[in-house]
N, C-alpha and C positions, 0 to 999 in steps of 0.2 A: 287868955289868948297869948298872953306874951312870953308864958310857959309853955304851951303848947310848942312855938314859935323855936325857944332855947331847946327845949326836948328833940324837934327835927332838924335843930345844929346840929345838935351831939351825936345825931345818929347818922349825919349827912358824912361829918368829920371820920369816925370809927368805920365809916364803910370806904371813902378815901385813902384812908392809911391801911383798911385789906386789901386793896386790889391797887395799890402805888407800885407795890413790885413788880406786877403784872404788864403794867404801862410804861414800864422804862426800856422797856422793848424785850427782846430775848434772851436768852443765856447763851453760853456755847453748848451747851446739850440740846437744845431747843429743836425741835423736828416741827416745821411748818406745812400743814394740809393745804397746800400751793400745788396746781395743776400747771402745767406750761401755758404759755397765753399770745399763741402766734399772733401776729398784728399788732400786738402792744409796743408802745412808744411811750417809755416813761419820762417826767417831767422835770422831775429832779433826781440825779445820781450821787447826792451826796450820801455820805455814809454819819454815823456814829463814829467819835474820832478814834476807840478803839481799834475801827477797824482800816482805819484811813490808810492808805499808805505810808512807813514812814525807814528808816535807819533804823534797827536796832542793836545790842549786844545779841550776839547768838555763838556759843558754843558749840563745835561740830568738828568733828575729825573729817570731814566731807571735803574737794577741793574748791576752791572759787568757780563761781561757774555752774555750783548743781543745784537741784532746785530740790528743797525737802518738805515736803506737804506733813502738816500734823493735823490731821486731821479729829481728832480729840479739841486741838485748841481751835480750830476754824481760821488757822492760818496758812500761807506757801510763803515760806524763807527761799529767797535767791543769794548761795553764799556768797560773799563778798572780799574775805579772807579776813586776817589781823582783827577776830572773835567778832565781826559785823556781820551782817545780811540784811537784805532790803530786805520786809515783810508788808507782806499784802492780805488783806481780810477776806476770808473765803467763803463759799456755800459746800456742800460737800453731802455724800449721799445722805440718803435717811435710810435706821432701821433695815437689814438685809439685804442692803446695797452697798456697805462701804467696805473696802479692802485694805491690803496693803502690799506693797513688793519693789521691787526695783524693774526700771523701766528709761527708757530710751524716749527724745521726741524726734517721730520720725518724721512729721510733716508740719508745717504751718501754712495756714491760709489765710485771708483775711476775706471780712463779709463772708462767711463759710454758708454754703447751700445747709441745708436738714434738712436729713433726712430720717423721721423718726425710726426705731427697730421696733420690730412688730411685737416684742413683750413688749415695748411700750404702749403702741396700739391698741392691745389685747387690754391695758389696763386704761386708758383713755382714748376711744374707739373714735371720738370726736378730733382728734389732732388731722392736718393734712399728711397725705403719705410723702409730700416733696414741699418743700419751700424753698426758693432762691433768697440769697443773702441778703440783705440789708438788715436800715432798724429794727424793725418790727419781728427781725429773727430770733426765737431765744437761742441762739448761740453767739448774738452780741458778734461786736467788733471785730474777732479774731478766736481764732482754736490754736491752739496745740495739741496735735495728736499724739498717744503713747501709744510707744511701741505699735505691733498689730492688732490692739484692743480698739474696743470698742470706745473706750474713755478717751475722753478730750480733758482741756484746762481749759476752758473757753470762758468767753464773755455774757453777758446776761441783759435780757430787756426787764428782769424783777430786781432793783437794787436794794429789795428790802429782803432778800432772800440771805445774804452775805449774812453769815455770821450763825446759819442755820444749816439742819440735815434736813433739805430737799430734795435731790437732786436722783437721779437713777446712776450715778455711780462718779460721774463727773465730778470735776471741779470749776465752781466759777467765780468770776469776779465781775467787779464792775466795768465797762468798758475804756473807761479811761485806766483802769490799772492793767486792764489783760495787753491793754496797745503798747502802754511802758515796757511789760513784761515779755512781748514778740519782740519787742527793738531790740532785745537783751539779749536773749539769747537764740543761738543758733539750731539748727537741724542739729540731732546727734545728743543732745545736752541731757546729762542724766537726770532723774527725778525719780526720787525715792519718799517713798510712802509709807508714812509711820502712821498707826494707830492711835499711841502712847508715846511720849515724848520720852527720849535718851536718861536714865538718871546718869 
């Protein structure tokens, strides 16, 4: 019995240590099978400290002031100048929905309405066609609109979404960083979208 016992240690341990990786949460490749989830109010927004907000060194010929999404690393640098930028831990599309380009913000709002676009509909028939702002919006706290596109920088009611390819082209963060990030910056503010990070 008490090898039996040691035997389903052994095998309890070796199954542990294959799926440890699994459980440490996601990678930055990581693409989550996440549908939006109107009405949700999540409980706790804190993040993994990777992706926390924090100061970093960043490297960039870019002037203070722009915002550079890398979207590979699952982060948005806001330049800062003297080789610093604030970095914030992102969501960003999945699979056939992520771009890149230079773009302008041409609008901000805060508690933003959604309103879904009908390929998104077409893929989740279940969403409502209109939602008024608050919590329970998935566009969270605040938007930033680019340019005349369809893409926002917005907020998110899934905080465990950051740090993965979910999204239908957007970017988002957690609410408490999208609100830092509207105080920051102004209508007009460039943001530029890399795939691949500068060598």
């Amino acid at each position: 019995m008490a090898m039996i016992r040691f035997l389903i240690c052994i095998q309890l341990a070796i199954f542990a240590l294959l799926i440890a990786p699994a459980s440490e949460g996601f990678t930055q490749n990581a693409e989550m099978n996440i549908d939006d989830q109107p009405g949700f109010v999540p409980e706790d927004e804190s993040l993994p400290p990777e992706y926390q907000r924090q100061m970093v060194f960043f490297r960039t010929t870019e002037p203070p002031g722009t915002i550079v999404i890398q979207t590979a690393e699952r982060y948005l640098y806001l330049v800062q100048g003297n080789g610093r930028a604030m970095r914030y831990g992102i969501g960003v599309g999945r699979e056939g929905f992520q771009w890149q380009g230079l773009l302008k913000i041409s609008r901000k709002a805060e508690w933003p309405d959604w309103t879904p676009p009908s390929e998104m509909i077409q893929r989740q028939p279940y969403l409502p066609r209109f939602m008024a702002g608050g919590p329970g919006n998935p566009m969270g706290a605040r938007a930033l609109y680019l340019g005349a596109t369809v893409y926002r920088i917005h907020g998110t009611n899934q905080p465990q979404t950051i740090g993965s390819a979910v999204s239908s082209g957007c970017f988002r963060l957690v609410n408490a960083d999208v609100t830092d990030l509207f105080n920051r910056v102004p209508v007009g503010t460039k943001v530029v979208v890399r795939q691949r990070p500068e060598i």
